[in-house]
C-alpha positions in Angstrom: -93.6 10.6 -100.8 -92.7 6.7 -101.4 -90.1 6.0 -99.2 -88.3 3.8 -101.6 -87.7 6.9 -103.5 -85.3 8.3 -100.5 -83.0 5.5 -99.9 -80.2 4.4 -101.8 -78.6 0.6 -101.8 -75.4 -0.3 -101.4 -73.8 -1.1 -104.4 -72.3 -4.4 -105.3 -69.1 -5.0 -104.8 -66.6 -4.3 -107.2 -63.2 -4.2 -108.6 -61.0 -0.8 -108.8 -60.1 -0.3 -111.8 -57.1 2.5 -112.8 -58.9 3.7 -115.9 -61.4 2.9 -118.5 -61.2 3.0 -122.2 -64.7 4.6 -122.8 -67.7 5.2 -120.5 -70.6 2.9 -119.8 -73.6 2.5 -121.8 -76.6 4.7 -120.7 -79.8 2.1 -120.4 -83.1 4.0 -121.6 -85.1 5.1 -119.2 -88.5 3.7 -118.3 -91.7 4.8 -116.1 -91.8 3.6 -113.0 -94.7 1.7 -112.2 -97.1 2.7 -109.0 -96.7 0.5 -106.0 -100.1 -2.4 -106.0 -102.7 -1.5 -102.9 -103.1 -4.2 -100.5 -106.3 -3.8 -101.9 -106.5 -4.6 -105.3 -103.3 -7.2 -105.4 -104.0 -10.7 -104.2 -101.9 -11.7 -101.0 -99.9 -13.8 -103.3 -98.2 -11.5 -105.3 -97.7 -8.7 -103.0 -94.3 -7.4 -103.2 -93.3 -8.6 -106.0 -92.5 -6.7 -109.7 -95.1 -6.4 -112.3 -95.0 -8.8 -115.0 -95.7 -6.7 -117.7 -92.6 -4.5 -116.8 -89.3 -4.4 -118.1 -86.5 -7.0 -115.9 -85.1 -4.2 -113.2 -81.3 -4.2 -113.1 -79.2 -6.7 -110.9 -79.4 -5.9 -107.1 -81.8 -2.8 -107.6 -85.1 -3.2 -107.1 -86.2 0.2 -105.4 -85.4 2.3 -109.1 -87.2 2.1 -111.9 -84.0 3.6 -113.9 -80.2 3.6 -112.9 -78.5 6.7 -111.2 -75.3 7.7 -112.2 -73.9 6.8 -109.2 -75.3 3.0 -110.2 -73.8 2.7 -113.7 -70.3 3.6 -111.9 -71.1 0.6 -109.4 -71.9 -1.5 -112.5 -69.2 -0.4 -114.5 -68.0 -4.7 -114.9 -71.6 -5.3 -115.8 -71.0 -3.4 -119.2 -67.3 -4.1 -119.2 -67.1 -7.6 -118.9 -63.6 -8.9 -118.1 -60.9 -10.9 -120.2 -61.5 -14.3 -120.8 -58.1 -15.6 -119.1 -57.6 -13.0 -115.7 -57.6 -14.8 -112.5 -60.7 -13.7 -110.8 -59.7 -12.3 -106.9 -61.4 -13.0 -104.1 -63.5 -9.7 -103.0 -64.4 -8.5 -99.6 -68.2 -8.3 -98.6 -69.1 -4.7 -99.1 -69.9 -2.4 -96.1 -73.0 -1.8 -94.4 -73.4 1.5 -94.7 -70.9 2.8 -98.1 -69.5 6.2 -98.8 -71.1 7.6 -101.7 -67.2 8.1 -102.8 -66.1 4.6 -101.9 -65.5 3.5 -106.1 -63.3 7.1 -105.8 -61.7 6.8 -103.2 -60.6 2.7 -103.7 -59.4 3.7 -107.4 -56.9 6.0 -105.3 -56.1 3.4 -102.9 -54.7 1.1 -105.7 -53.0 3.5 -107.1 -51.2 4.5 -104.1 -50.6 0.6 -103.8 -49.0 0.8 -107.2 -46.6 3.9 -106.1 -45.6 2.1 -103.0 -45.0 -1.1 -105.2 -43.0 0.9 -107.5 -41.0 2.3 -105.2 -40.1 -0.7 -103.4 -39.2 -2.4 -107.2 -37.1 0.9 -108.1 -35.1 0.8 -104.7 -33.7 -2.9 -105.6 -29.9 -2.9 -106.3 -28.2 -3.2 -110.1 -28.8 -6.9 -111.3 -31.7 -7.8 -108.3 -33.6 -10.1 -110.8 -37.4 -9.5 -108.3 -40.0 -8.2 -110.6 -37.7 -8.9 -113.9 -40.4 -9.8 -116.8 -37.6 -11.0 -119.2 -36.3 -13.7 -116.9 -39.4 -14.4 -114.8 -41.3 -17.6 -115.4 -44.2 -16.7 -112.8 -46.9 -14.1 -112.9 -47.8 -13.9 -109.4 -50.9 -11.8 -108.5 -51.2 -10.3 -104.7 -54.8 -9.9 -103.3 -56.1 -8.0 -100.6 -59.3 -8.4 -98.7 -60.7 -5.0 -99.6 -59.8 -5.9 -103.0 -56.6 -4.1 -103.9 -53.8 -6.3 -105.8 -50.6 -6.1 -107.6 -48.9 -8.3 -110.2 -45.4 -9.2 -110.2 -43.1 -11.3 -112.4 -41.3 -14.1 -110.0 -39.0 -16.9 -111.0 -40.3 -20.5 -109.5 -36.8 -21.6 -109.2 -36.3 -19.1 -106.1 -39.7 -19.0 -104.8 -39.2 -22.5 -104.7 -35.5 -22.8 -103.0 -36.6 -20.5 -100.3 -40.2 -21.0 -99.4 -41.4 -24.7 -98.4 -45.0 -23.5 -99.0 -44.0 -22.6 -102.6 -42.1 -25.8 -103.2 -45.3 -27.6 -102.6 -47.3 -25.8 -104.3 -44.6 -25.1 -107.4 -43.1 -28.3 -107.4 -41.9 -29.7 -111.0 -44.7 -31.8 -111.6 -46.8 -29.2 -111.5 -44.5 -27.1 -113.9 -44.4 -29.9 -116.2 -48.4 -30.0 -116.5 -48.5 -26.2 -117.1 -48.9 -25.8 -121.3 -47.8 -22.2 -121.7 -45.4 -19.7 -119.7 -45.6 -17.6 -117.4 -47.4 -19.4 -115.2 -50.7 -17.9 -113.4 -50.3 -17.7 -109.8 -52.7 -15.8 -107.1 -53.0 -15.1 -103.6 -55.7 -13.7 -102.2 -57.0 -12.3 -98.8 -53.5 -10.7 -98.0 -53.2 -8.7 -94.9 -51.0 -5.8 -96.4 -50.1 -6.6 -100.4 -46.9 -4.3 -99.5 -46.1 -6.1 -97.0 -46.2 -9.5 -99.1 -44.1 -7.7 -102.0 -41.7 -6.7 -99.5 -41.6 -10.3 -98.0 -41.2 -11.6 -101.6 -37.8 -9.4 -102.6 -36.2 -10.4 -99.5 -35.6 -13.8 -101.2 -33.7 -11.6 -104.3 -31.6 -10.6 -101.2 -28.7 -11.5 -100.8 -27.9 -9.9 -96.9 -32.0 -10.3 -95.3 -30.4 -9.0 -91.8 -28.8 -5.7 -93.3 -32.1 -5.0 -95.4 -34.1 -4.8 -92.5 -32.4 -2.9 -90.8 -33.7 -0.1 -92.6 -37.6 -0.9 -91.4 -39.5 0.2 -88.1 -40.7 -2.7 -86.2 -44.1 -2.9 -87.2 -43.4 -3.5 -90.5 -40.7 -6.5 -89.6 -43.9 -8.1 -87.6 -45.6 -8.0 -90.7 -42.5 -9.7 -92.7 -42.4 -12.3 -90.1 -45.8 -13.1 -90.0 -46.0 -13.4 -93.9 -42.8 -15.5 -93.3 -43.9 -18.0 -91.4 -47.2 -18.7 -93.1 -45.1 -19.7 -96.4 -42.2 -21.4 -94.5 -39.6 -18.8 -95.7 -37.0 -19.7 -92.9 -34.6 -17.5 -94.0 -36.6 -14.5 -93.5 -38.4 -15.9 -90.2 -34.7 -16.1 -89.1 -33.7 -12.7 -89.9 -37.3 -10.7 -88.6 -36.2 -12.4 -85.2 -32.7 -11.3 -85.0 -33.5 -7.7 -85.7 -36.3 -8.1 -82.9 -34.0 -9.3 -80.7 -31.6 -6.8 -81.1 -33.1 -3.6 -81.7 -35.2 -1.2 -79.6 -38.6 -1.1 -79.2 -41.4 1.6 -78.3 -42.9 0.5 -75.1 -46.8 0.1 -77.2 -44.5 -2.7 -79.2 -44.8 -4.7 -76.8 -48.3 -6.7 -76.9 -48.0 -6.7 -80.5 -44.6 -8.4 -80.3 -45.8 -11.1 -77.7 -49.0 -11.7 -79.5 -47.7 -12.3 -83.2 -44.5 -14.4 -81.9 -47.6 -16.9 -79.2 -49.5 -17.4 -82.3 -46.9 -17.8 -85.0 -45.4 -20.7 -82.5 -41.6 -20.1 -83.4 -39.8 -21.3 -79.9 -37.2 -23.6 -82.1 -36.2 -20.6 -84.3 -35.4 -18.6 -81.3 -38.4 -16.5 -80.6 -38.0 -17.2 -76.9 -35.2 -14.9 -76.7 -37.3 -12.0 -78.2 -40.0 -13.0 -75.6 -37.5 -12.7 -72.6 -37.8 -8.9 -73.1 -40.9 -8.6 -72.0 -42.3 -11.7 -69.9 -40.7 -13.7 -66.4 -43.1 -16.3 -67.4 -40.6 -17.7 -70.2 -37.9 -20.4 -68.9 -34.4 -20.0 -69.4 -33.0 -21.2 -72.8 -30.1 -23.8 -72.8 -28.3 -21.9 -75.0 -28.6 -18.1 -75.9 -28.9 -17.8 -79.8 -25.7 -15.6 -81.1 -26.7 -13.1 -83.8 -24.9 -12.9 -86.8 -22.3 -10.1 -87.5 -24.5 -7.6 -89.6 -23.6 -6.9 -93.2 -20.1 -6.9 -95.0 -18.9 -4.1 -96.4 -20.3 -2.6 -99.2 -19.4 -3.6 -103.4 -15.9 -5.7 -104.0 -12.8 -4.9 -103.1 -11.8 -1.6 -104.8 -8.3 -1.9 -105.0 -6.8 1.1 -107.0 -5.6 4.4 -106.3 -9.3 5.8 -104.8 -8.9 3.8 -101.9 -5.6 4.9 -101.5 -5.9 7.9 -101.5 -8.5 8.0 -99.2 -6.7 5.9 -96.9 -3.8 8.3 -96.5 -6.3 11.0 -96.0 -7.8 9.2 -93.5 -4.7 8.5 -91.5 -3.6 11.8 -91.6 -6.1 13.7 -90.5 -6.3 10.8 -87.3 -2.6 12.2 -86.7 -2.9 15.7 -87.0 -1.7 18.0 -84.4 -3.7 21.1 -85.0 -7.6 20.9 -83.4 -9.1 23.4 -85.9 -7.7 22.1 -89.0 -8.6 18.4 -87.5 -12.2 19.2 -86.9 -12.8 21.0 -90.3 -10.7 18.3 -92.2 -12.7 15.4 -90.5 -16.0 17.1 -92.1 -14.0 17.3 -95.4 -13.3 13.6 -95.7 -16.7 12.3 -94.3 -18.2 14.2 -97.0 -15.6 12.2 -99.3 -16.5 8.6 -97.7 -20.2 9.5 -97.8 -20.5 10.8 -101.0 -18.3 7.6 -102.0 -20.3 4.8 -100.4 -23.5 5.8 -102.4 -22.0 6.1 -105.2 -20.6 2.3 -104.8 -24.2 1.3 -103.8 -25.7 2.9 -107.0 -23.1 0.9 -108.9 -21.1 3.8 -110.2 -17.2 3.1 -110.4 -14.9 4.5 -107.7 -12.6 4.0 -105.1 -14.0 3.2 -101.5 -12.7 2.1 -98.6 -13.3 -1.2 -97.4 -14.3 -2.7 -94.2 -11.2 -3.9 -93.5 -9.6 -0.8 -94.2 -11.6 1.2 -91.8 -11.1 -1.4 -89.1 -7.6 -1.5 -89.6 -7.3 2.5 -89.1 -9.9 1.9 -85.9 -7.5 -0.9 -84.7 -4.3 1.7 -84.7 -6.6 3.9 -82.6 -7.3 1.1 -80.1 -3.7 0.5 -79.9 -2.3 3.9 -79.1 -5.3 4.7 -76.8 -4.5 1.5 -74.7 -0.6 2.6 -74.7 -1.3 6.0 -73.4 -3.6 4.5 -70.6 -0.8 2.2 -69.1 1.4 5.3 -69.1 -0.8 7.5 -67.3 -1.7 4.9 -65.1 1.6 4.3 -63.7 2.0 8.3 -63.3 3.8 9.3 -66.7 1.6 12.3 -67.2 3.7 12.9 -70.1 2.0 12.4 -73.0 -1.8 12.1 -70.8 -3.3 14.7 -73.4 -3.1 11.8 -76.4 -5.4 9.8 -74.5 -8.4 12.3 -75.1 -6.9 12.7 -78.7 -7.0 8.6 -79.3 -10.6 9.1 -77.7 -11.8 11.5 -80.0 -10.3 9.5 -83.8 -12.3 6.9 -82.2 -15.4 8.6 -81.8 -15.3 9.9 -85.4 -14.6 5.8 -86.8 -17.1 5.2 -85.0 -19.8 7.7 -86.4 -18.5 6.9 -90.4 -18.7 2.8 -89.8 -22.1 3.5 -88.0 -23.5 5.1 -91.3 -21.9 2.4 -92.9 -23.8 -0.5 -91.0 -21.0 -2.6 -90.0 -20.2 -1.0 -86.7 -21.3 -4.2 -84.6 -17.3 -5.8 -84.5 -16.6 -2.3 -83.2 -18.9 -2.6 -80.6 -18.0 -6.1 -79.4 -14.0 -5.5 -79.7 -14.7 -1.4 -77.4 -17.1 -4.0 -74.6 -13.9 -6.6 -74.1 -11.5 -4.2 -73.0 -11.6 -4.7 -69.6 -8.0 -3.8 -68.7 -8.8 0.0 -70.5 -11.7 -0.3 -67.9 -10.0 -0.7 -64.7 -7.5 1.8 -65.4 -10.0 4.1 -65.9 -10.1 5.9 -62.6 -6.3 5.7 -62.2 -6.4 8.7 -64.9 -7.8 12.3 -64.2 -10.9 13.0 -65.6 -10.4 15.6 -67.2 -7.9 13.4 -70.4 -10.5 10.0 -69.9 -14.1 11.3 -70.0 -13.5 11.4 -74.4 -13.2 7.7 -73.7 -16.7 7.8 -72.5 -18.1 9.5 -75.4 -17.2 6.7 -77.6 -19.7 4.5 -74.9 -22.0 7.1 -75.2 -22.2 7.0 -78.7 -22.7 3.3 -78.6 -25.4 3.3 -76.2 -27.2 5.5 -79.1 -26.2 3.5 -81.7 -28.2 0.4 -79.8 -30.6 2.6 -78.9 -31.4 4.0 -82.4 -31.2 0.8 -84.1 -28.3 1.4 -85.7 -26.0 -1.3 -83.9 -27.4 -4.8 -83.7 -25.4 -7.6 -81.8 -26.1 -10.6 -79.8 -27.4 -9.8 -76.3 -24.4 -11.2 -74.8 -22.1 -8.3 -76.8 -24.9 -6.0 -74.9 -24.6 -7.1 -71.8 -20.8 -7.2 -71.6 -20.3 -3.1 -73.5 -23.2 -2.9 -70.3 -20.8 -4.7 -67.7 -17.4 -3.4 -68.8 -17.7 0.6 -69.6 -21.3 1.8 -67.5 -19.5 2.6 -64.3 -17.0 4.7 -66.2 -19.7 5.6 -68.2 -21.3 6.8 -64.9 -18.1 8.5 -63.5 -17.6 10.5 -66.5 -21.0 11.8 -67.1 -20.7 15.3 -64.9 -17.3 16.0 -67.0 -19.2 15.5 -69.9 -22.2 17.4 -69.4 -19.9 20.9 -68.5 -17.0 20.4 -70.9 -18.7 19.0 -74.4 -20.4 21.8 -75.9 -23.6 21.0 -78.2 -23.6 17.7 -76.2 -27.4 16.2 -76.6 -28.2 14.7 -73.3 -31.4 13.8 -73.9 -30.7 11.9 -76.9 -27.6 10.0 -74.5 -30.3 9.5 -71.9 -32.9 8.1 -73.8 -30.1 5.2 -75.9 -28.5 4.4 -72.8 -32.5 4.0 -71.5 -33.4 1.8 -74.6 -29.9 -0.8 -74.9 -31.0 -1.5 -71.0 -34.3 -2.2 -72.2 -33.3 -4.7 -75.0 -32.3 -7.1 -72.3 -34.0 -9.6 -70.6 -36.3 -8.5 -67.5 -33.8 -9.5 -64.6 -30.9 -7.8 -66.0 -33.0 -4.8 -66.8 -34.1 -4.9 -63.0 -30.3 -5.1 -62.2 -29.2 -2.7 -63.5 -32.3 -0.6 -63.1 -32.0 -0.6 -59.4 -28.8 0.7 -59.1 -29.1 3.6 -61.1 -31.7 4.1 -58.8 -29.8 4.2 -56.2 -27.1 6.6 -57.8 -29.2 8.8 -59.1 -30.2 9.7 -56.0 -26.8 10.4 -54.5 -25.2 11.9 -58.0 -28.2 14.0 -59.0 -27.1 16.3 -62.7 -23.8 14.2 -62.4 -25.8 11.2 -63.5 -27.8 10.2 -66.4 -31.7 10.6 -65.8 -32.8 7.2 -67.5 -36.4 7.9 -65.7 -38.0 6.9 -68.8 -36.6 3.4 -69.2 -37.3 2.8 -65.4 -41.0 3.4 -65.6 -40.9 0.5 -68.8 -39.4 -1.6 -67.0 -41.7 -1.5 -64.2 -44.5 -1.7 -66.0 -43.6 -4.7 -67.9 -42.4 -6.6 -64.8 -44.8 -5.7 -62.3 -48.3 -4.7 -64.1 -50.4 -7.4 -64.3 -52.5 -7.4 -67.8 -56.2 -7.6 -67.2 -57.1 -9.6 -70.5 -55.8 -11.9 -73.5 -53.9 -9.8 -76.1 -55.9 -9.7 -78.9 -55.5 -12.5 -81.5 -54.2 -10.8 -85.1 -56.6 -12.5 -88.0 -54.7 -15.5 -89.9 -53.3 -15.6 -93.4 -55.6 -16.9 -95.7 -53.7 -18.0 -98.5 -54.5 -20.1 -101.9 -52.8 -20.8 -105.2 -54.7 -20.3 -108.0 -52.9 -21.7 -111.3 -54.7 -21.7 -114.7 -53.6 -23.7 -117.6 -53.6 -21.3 -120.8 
């Protein structure tokens, strides 16, 4: 048997395309001819094709005639593109190719497209990104294996936010272009959705609050596309969120690697860095993050709000538990249900930020009354202090689900006076007071609550003893109480700090836990990631992540 007969080239590389309009051509078939015999062809033309034969097919030259597996590979050979498309640059193809590769890519870009369509579809009322009416760019996202995505851009904000694109957009260049839209490409993208995701932020008008929606893997990616075209804005905003949220302890090469390579120790990726590395000097000055998202929509005023309002007050001063507990269910449904509806653009009444902190602020104030009273041993009234305790812990929960919980946290870590009165009162009234701590410590944990580290370090300094002294009482008396899930977001806001404080306080937990046992919180977890960041040495360079390759590709219709 010829052994050319049993082995099957790669194809060429091609395209994906989503459909075609009719199949390809079927070429006629012709007789192979017999291979030449050392001995009857000269030297000189050994290995090469008979002359009197047909011309064999591009990149074939074992088959006489073309499988239908090759006329799928060739399918641009008998489609031949439009005269005007931007031509992407294509990945080399693999040594060794599935026999299902052209399958299996045509899937992968239209998955892209799904994901690209979602993304689009989950933009707010009046977001202008992808808007083919208004947009004066067609901008044309390449991947290295070949995938892309077209969307319709506007110059003007490409151009006010990204210092790559105002290069590269500038007005001259607009001027020179006959026709619009204009034609742009970029090719050899890392992750197309990742560039598309990149590419709304600038439609955005609150970057911080956006990603807070997004695991940190793909914020690494935002960043990275970020810095390569200079969009400081969201450069900015990926290192906040790093800063403040929690990570997964196999974050943290990836972390340290993008943020050495990207270079970004004036934006204030040395703070990030602190987390995980001794090596890093001590900044000046501590970068202060920004207070995370205003409430959402415009001020509602109007009888909706009102009404809510009273409802809310009133069932913070009810008297009867049951009614309390099944009434506070009722009116977060309400609030909820509400919100979206205000996000979706529908027209009701909501309460406002301000409204909610105002209710939350009336808590504060009673709770802190009750305290000094019990503290000076009027035991009269001791019971409101777990009541306070409790209307606190439920604000808490709605403005978490809100997103705008951070003032909550920083106004709950600077009451130190509440603090040091807290072991003047019996624990049975004071450890509701620690639930609200509790519930913090998940929100950081979680990534639901993102402040400055200084905000961290002082909810950390002001209410973890009490925290700690409370913690038995908790565990016996709260029913359905989830300890683990305490455990592990007190484990992960003492892990978003830098090293040495996490070693501070690391220690001494040690040191309790030991002489409390059940009565303290097993943060076992957290310890062992902390050691092994501070004390395991690693054995080789982190890998480097490949760079962004990126072009501009304009054509003049």
């Amino acid at each position: 048997m010829d052994p050319r007969r049993t082995s099957r080239p790669p194809p060429p590389p091609t395209r994906p395309r989503l459909r075609s309009s009719s199949p390809p051509p079927t070429p006629p078939r012709r007789r192979p001819t017999p291979p030449a015999t050392p001995s009857s062809t000269p030297r000189s033309t050994r290995g090469c094709l008979n002359p009197m034969s047909p011309p064999p097919l591009p990149l074939d030259k074992t088959r006489s005639s073309p499988t239908l597996f090759d006329m799928m590979a060739n399918e641009q050979d008998y489609h031949p593109r439009a005269a005007g498309s931007v031509h992407a640059i294509q990945a080399p193809p693999h040594p060794h190719p599935h026999p299902l590769q052209p399958a299996r890519s045509m899937d992968r870009q239209m998955l892209l497209q799904d994901r690209i369509a979602d993304l689009i579809g989950s933009c707010s009322p009046g977001n202008q990104f992808n808007d083919a009416d208004s947009s004066d760019v067609r901008l044309t996202l390449t991947s290295r294996d070949g995938l892309s995505v077209t969307l319709c851009v506007h110059r003007h904000i490409l151009v006010a936010h990204s210092r790559f694109f105002a290069a590269k957009l500038s007005d001259r260049w607009s001027k020179q272009q006959r026709t619009l839209p204009h034609i742009v490409e970029i090719s050899d993208c890392d992750d197309v959705e990742v560039y598309a995701e990149t590419l709304r932020l600038m439609y955005c008008k609150d970057l911080r609050r956006r990603l807070m929606r997004e695991d940190v893997n793909k914020v690494l990616g935002i960043l990275k596309v970020s810095a390569a075209i200079v969009f400081d804005a969201g450069v900015l905003s990926c290192l906040e969120y790093l800063e403040a949220a929690p990570w997964a302890e196999d974050d943290d090469e990836k972390v340290a690697a993008l943020l050495t390579q990207l270079r970004l120790e004036n934006s204030g990726a040395g703070e990030v860095l602190k987390r995980v590395s001794l090596e890093l000097a001590p900044s000046a000055a501590a970068e202060e993050a920004e207070l995370a998202g205003s409430c959402n929509g415009g001020s509602n005023a109007g009888g909706g709000e009102e009404v809510l309002l009273r409802l809310l007050q009133v069932v913070l001063e009810g008297k009867d538990e049951k009614a309390r507990r099944e009434m506070k269910g009722l009116v977060s449904k309400m609030l909820r249900e509400n919100n979206a509806s205000s996000r979706g653009g529908a027209i009701g009444g909501d309460l406002r930020k301000e409204s909610l902190y105002s209710a939350c602020n009336g808590c504060f104030d009673l709770l802190r009354e009750q305290f000094v009273k019990a503290a000076g041993g009027d035991k009269s009234e001791v019971a409101q202090i777990a009541r306070q305790a409790d209307n606190l812990h439920w604000m808490l929960d709605i403005l978490v689900e809100r997103q705008i919980a951070e003032e909550f946290l920083r106004t709950w870590a600077m009451q130190t006076e509440l603090a040091e009165m807290h072991s003047k009162v019996p624990a049975i009234h004071r450890y509701e007071v620690s639930r609200v701590t509790a519930r913090l410590f998940v929100g950081i944990g979680k990534g639901q609550i993102l402040v400055s580290k200084e905000a961290r370090c002082q909810l950390l300094s002001t209410w973890l003893e009490p925290f700690y002294e409370d913690f038995g009482w908790m565990r016996r008396a709260c029913k359905g109480l989830d300890r683990h899930l305490i455990e592990d977001g007190l484990a992960n806001t003492i892990l978003t700090l830098p090293l040495p404080m996490q070693q501070e306080i690391l220690l001494a937990w040690f040191n309790r836990f030991l002489n409390s046992g059940e009565d303290c919180p097993n943060i076992q977890r957290g310890f062992e990631v902390w050691w092994r960041r501070a004390f395991w040495k690693r054995n080789s360079e982190p890998e480097q992540p490949a760079r962004l390759r990126i072009t501009a590709i304009c054509e003049n219709s």
